[in-house]
NUZALO-285480 format. One record per atom (N, C-alpha, C): residue in three letters; atom name; x, z, y. Coordinates in nm, 2 decimals, decimal comma. Layout:
REM residues N
+---------+-------+--------+--------+--------+
: residuo : atomo :     c1 :     c3 :     c2 :
+---------+-------+--------+--------+--------+
:     ALA :    CA :      X :      Z :      Y :
...
+---------+-------+--------+--------+--------+
//
This chain:
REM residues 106
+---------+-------+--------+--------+--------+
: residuo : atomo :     c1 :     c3 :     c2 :
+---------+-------+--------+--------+--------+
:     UNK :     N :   0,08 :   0,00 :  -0,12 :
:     UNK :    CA :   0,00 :   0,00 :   0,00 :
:     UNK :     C :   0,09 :   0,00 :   0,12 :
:     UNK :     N :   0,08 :  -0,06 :   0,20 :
:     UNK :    CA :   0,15 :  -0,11 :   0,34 :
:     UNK :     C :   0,08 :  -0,06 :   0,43 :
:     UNK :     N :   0,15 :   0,03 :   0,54 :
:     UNK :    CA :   0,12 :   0,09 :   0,66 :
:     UNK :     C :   0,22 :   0,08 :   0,80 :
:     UNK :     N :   0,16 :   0,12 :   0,90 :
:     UNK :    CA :   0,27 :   0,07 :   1,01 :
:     UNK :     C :   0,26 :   0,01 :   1,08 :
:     UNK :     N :   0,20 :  -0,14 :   1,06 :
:     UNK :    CA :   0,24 :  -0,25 :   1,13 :
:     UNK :     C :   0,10 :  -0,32 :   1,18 :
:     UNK :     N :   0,09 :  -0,37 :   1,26 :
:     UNK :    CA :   0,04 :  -0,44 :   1,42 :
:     UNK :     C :   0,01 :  -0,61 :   1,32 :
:     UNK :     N :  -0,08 :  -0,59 :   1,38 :
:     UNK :    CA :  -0,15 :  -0,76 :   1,34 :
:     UNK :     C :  -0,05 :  -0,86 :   1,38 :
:     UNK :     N :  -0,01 :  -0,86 :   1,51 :
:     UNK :    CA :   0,05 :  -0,95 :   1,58 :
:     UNK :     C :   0,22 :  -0,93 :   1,50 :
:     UNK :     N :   0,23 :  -0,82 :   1,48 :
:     UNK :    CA :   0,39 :  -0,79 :   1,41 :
:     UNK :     C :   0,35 :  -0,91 :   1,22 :
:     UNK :     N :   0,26 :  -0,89 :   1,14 :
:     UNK :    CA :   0,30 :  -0,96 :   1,09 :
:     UNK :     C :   0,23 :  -1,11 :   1,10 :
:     UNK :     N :   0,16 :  -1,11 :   1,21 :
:     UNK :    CA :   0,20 :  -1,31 :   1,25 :
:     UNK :     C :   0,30 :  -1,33 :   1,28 :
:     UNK :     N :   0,39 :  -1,28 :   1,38 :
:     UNK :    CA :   0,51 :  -1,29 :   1,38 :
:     UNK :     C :   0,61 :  -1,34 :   1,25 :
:     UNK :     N :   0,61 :  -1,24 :   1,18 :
:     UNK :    CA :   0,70 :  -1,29 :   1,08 :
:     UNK :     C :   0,65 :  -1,36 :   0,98 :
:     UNK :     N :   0,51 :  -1,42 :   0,98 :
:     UNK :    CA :   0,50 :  -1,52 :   0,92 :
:     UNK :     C :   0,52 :  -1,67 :   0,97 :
:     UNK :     N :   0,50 :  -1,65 :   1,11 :
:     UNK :    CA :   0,54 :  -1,75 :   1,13 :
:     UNK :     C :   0,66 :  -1,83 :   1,13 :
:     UNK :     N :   0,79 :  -1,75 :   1,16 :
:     UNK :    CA :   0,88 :  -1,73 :   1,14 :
:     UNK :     C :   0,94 :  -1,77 :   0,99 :
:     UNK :     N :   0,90 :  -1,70 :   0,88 :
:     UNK :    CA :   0,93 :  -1,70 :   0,74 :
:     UNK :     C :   0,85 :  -1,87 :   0,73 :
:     UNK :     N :   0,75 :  -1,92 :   0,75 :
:     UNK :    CA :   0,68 :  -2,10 :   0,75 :
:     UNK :     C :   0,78 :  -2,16 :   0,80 :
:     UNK :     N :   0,85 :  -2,14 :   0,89 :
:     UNK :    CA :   0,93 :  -2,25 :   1,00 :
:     UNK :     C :   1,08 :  -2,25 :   0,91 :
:     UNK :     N :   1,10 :  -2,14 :   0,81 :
:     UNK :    CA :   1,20 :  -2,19 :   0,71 :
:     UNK :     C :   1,37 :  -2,11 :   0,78 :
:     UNK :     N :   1,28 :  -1,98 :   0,85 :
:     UNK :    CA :   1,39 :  -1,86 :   0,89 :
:     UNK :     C :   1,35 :  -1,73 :   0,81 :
:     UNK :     N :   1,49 :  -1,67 :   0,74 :
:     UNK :    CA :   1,45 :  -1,54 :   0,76 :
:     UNK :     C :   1,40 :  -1,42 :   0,80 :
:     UNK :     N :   1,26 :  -1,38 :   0,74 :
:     UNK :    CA :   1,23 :  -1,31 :   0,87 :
:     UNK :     C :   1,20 :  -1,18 :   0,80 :
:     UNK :     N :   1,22 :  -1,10 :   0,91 :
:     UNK :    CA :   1,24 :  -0,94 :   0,81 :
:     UNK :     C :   1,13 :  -0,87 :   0,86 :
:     UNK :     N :   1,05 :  -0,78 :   0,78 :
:     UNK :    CA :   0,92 :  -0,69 :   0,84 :
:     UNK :     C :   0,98 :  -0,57 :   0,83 :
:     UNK :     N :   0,96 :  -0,45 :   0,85 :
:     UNK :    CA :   0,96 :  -0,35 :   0,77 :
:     UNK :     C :   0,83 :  -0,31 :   0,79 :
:     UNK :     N :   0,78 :  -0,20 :   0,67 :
:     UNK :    CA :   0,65 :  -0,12 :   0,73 :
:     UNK :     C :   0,67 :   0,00 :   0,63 :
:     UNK :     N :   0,57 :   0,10 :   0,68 :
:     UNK :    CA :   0,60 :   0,24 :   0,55 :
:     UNK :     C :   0,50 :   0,17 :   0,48 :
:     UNK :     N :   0,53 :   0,24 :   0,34 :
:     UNK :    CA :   0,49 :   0,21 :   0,21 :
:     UNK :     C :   0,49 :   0,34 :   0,09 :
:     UNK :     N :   0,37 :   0,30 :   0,06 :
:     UNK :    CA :   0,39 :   0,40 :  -0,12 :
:     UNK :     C :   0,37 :   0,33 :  -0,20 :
:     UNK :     N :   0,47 :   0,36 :  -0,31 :
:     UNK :    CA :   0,45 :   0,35 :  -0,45 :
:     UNK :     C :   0,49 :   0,47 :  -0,52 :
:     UNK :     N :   0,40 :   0,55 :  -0,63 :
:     UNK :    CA :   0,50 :   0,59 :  -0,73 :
:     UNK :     C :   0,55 :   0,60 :  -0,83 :
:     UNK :     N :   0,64 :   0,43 :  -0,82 :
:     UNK :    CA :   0,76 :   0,44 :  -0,92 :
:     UNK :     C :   0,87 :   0,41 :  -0,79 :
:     UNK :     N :   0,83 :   0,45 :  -0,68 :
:     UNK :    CA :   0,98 :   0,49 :  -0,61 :
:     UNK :     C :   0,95 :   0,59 :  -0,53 :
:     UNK :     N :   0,95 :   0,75 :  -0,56 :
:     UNK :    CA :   0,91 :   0,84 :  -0,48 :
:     UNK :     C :   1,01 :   0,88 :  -0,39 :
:     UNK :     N :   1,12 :   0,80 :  -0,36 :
:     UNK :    CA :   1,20 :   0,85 :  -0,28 :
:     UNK :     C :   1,22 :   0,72 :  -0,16 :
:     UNK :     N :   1,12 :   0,63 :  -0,16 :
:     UNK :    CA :   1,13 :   0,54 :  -0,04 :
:     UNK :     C :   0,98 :   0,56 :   0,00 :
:     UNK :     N :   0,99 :   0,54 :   0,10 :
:     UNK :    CA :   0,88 :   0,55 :   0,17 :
:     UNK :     C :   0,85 :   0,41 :   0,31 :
:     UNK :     N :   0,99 :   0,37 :   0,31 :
:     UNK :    CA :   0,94 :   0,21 :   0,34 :
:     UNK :     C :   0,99 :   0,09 :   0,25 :
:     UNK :     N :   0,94 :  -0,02 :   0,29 :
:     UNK :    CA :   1,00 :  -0,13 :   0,23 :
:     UNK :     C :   1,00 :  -0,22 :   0,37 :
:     UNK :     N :   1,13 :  -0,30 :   0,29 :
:     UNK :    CA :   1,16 :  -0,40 :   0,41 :
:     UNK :     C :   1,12 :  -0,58 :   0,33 :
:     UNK :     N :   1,04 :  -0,66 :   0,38 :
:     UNK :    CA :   1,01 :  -0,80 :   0,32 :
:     UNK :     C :   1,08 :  -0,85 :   0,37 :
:     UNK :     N :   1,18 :  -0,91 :   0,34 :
:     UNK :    CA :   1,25 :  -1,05 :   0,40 :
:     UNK :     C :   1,24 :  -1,20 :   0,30 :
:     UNK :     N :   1,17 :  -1,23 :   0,40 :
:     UNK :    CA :   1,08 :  -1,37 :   0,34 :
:     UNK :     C :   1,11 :  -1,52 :   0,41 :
:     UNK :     N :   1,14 :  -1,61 :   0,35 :
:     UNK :    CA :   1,16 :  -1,72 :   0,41 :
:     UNK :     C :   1,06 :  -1,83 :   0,31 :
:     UNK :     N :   0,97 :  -1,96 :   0,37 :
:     UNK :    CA :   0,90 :  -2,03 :   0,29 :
:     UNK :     C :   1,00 :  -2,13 :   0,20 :
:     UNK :     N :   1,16 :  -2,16 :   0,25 :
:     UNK :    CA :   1,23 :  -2,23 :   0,11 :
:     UNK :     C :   1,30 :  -2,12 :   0,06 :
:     UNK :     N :   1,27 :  -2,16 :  -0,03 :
:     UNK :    CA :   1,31 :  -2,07 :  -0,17 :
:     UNK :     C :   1,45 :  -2,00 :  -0,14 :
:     UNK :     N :   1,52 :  -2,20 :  -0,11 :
:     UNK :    CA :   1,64 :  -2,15 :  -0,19 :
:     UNK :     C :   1,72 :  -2,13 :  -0,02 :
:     UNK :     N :   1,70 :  -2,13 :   0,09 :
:     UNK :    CA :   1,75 :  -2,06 :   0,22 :
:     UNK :     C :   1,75 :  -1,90 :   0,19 :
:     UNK :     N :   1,66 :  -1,85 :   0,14 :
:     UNK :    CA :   1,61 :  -1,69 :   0,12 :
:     UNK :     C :   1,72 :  -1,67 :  -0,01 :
:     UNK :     N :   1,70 :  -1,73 :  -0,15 :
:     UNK :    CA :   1,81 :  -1,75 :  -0,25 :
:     UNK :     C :   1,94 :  -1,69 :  -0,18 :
:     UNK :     N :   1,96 :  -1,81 :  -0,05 :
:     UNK :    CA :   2,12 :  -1,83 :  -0,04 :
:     UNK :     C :   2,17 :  -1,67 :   0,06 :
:     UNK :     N :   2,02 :  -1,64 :   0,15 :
:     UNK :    CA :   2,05 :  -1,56 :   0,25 :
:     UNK :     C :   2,09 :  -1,43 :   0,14 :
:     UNK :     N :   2,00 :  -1,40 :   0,02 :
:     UNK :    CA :   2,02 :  -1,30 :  -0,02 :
:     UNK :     C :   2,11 :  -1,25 :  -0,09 :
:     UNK :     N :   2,21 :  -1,36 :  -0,16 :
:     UNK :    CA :   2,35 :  -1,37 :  -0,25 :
:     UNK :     C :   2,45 :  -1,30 :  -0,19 :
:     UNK :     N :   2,46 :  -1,31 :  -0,02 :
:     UNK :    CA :   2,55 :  -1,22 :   0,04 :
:     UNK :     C :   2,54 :  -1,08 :   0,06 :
:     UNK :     N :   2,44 :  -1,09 :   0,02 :
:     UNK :    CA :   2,36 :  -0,86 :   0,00 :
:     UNK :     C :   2,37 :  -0,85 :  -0,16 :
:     UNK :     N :   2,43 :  -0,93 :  -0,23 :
:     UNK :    CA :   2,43 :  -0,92 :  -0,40 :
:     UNK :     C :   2,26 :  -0,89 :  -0,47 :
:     UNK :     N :   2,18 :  -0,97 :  -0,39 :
:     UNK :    CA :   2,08 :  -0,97 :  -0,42 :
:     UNK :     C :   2,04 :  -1,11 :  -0,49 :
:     UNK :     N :   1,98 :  -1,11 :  -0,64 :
:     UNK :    CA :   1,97 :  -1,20 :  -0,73 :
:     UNK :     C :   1,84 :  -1,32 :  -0,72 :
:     UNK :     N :   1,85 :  -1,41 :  -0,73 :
:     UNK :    CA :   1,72 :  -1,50 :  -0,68 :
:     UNK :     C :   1,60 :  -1,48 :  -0,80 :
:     UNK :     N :   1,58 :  -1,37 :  -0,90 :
:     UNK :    CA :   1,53 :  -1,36 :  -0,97 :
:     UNK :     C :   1,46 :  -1,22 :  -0,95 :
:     UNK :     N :   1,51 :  -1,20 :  -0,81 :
:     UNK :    CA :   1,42 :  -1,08 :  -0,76 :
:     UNK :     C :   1,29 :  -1,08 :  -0,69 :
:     UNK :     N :   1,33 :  -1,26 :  -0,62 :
:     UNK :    CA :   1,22 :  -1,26 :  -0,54 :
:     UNK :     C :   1,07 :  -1,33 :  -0,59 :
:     UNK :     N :   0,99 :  -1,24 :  -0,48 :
:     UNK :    CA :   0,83 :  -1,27 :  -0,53 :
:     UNK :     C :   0,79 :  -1,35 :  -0,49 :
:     UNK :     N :   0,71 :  -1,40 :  -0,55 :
:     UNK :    CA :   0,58 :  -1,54 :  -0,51 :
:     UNK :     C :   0,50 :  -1,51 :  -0,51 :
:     UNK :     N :   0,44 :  -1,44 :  -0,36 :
:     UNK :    CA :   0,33 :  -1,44 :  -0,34 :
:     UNK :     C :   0,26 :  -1,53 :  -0,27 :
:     UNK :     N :   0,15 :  -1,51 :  -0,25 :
:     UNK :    CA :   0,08 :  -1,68 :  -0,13 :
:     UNK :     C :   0,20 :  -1,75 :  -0,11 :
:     UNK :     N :   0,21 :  -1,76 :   0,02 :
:     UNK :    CA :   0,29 :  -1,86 :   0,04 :
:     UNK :     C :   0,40 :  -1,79 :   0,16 :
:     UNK :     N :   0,45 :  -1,70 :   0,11 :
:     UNK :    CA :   0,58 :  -1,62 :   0,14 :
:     UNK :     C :   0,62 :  -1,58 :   0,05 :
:     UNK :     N :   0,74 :  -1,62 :   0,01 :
:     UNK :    CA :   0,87 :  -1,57 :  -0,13 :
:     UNK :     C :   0,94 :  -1,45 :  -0,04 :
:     UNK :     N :   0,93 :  -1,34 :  -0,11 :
:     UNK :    CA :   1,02 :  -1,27 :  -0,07 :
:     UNK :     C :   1,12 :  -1,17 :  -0,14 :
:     UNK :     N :   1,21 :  -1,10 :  -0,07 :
:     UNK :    CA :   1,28 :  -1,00 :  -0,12 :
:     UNK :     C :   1,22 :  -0,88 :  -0,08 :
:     UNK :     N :   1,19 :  -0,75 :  -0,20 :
:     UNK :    CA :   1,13 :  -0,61 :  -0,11 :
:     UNK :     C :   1,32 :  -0,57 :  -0,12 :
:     UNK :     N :   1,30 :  -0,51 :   0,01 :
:     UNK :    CA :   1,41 :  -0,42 :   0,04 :
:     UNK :     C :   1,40 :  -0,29 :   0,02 :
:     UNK :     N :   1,46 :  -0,22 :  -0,07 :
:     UNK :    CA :   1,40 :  -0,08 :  -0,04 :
:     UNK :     C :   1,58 :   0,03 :  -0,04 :
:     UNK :     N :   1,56 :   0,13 :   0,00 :
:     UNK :    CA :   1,64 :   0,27 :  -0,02 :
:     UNK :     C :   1,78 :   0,19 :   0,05 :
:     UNK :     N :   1,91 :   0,19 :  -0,05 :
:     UNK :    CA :   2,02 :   0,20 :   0,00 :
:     UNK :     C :   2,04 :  -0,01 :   0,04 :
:     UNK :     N :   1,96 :  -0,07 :  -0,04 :
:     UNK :    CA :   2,01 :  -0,21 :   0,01 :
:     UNK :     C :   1,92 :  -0,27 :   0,11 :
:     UNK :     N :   1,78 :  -0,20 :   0,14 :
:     UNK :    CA :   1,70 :  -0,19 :   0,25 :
:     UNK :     C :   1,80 :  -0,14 :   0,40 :
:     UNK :     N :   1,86 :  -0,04 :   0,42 :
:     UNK :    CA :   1,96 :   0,04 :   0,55 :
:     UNK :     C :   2,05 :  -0,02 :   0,56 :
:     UNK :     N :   2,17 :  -0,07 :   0,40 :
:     UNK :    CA :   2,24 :  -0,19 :   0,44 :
:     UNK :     C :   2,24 :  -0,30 :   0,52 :
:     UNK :     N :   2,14 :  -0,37 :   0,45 :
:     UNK :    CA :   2,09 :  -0,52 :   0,49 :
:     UNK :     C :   1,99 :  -0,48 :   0,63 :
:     UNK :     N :   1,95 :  -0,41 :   0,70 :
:     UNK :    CA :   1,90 :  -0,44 :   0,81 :
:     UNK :     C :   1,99 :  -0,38 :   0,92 :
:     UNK :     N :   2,08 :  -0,28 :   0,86 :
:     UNK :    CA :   2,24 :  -0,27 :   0,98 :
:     UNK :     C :   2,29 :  -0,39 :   0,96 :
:     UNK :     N :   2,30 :  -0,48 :   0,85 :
:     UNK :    CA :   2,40 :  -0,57 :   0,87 :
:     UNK :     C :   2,36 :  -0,71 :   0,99 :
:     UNK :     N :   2,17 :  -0,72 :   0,99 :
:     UNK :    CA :   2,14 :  -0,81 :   1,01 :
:     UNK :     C :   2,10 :  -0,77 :   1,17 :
:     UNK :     N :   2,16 :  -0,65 :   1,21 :
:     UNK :    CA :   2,10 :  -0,58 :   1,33 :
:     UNK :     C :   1,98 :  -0,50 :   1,42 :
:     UNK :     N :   1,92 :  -0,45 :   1,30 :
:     UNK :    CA :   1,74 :  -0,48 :   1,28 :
:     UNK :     C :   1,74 :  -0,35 :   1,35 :
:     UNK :     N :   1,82 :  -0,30 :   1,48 :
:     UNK :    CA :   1,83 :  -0,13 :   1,50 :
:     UNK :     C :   1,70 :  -0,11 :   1,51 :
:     UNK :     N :   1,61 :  -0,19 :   1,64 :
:     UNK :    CA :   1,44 :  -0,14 :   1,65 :
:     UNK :     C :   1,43 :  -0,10 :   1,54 :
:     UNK :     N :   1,38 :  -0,16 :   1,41 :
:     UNK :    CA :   1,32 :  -0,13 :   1,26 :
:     UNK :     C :   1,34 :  -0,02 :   1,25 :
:     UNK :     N :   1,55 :  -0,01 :   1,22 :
:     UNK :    CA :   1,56 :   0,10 :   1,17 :
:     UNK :     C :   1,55 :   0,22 :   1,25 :
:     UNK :     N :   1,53 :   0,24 :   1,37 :
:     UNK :    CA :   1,49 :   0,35 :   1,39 :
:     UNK :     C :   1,34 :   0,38 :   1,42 :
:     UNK :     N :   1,26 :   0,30 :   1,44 :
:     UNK :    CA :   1,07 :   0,31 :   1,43 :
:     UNK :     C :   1,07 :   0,39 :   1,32 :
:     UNK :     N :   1,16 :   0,31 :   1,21 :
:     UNK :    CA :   1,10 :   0,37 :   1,01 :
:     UNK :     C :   1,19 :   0,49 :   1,03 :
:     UNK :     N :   1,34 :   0,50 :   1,08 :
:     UNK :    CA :   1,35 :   0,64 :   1,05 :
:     UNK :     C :   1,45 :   0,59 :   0,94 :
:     UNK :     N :   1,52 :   0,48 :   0,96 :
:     UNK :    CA :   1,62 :   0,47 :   0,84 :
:     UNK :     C :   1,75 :   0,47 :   0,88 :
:     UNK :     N :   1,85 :   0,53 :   0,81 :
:     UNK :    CA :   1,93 :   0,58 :   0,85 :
:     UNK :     C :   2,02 :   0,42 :   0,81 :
:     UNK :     N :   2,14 :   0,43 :   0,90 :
:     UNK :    CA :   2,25 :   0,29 :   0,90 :
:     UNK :     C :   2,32 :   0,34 :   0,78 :
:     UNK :     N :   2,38 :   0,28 :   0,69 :
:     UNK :    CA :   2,49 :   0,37 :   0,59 :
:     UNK :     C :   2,61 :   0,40 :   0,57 :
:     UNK :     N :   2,64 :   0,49 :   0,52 :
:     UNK :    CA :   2,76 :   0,53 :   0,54 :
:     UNK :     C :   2,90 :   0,45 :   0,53 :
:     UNK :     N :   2,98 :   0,41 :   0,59 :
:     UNK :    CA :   3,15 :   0,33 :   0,58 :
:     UNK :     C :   3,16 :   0,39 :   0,42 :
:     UNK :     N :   3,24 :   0,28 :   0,36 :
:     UNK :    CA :   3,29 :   0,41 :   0,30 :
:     UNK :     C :   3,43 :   0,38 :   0,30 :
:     UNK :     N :   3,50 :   0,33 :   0,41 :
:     UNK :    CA :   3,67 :   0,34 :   0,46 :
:     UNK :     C :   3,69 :   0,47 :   0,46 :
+---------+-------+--------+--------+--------+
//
């Protein structure tokens, strides 16, 4: 179940994700078979294989992502969700949700 987010916030990223960019949501979220995240991040692009290629550099597998309607995506959640949205710059996100950047580990 998805909470958080503004009508206009996900036209945004679908439009975005159609035009063949990745585009990143976050919103809070439950499930419980992950009682220890409480958001998830969608990063969705409409070709496959742009989203494929975007996600290889987060060691994320093209066998992760969903097909739903007509947005494929990656759920981001816990430690490769804080990674991948410091890496991609997403500060607003991360601090609305309350997610912490991760730790160096130099």
């Amino acid at each position: 179940m998805a909470f958080g987010i503004k009508a206009q916030e996900l036209r945004a990223w679908k439009r975005k994700a159609a035009a063949g960019e990745v585009a990143l949501l976050t919103h809070y979220w439950y499930d419980p078979r992950f009682p220890d995240c409480d958001t998830v991040t969608k990063a969705s692009c409409r070709d496959v294989e742009t989203l494929a290629r975007w996600g290889r550099q987060y060691g994320l597998k093209a066998g992760w992502i969903h097909y739903r309607d007509d947005y494929p995506h990656f759920d981001l959640l816990g430690d490769y969700e804080a990674h991948i949205l410091s890496e991609e710059k997403q500060w607003a996100q991360m601090q609305r949700f309350g997610i912490q950047a991760p730790r160096s580990n130099k």
